[in-house]
C-alpha positions as CSV (number, residue, x, y, z in Angstrom):
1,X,8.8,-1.9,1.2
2,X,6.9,2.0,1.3
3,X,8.1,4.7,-0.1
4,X,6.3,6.9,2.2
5,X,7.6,10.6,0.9
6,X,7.1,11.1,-2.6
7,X,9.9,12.2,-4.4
8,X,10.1,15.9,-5.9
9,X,7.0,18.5,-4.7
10,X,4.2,17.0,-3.4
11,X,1.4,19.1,-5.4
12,X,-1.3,16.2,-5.0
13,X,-1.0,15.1,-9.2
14,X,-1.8,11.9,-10.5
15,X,2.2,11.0,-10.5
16,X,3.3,12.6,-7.1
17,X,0.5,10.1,-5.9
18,X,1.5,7.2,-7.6
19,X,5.0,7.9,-6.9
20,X,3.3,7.0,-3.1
21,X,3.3,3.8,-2.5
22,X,3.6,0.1,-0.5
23,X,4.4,-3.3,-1.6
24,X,2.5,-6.7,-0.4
25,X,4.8,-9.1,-0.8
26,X,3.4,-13.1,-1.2
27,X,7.0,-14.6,0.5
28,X,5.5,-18.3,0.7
29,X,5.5,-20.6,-2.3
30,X,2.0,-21.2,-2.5
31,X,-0.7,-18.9,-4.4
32,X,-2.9,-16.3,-2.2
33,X,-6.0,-14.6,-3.3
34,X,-6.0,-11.5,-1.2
35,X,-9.4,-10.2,-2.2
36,X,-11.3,-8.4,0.7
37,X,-7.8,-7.9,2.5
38,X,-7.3,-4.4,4.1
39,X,-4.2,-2.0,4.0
40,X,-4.4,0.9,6.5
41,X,-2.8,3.2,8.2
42,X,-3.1,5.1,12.1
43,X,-5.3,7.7,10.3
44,X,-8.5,4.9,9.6
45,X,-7.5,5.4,5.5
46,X,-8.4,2.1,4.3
47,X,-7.7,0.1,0.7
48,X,-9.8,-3.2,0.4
49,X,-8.2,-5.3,-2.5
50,X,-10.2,-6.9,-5.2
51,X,-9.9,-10.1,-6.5
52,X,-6.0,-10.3,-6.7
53,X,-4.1,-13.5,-6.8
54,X,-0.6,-13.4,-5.5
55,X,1.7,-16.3,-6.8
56,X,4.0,-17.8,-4.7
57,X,7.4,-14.7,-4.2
58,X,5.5,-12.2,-5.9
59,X,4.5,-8.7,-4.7
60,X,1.9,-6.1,-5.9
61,X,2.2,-2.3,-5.4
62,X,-0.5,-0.5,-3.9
63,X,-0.3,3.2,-5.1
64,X,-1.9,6.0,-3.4
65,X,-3.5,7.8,-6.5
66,X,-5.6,6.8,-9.8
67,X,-4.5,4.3,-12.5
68,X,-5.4,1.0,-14.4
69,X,-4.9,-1.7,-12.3
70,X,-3.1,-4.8,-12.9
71,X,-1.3,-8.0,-11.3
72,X,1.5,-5.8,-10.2
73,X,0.4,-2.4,-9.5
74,X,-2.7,-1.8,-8.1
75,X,-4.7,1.8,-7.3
76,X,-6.4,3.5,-4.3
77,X,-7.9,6.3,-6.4
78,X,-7.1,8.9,-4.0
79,X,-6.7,12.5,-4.5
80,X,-4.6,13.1,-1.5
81,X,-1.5,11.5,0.0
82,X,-2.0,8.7,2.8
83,X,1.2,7.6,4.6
84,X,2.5,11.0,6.7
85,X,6.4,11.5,6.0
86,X,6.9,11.8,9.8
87,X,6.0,8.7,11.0
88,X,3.2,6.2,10.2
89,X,2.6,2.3,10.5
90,X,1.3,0.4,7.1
91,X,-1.2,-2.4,8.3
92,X,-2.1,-5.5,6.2
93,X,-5.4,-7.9,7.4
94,X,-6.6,-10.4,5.9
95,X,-10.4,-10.7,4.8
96,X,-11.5,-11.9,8.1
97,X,-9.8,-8.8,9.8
98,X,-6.5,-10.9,11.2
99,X,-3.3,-9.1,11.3
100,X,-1.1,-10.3,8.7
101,X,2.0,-8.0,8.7
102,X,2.7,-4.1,9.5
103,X,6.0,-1.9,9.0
104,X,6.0,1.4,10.6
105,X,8.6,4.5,10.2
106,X,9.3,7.6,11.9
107,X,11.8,10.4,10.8
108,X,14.3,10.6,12.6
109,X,15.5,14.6,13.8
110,X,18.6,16.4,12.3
């Protein structure tokens, strides 16, 4: 799941970031650490994970701005937004750069 387009005004603070946002999702039963995986988008932005283990169905968000991270919501640090409200694609690899999953959106016209 993203949520792409921060809701309210997007004036670049810490919780207009945050409120930015995708979750990795473990959907197997069996524990995963995802350190050294990648989450990107078509721009080239890039977020390598740390040392995160994911337990069998759970998820961790990955937010777009600063914060303390923990086992379920984890931090880019950014200062600006990353995934464009008109159309992106979210891409997860794994630590030897395979592609693990991607979900891509587009807005549709009125």
């Amino acid at each position: 799941m993203i949520q792409y387009d921060s809701p309210g005004r997007d004036d670049r603070s810490n919780r207009s970031l945050n409120a930015e946002w995708v979750t990795v999702k473990n959907t197997g039963r069996i524990p995963v650490n995802i350190k050294g995986w990648t989450l990107s988008d078509k721009s080239g932005h890039s977020y390598r994970f740390g040392n995160l283990r994911l337990n069998g169905h759970s998820q961790v968000r990955v937010h777009t701005g600063p914060g303390h991270d923990n086992r379920r919501d984890v931090h880019q640090d950014r200062r600006a937004y990353v995934w464009d409200n008109t159309g992106d694609t979210a891409t997860l690899r794994n630590d030897h750069r395979r592609f693990i999953d991607a979900e891509s959106w587009a807005r549709r016209g009125h």
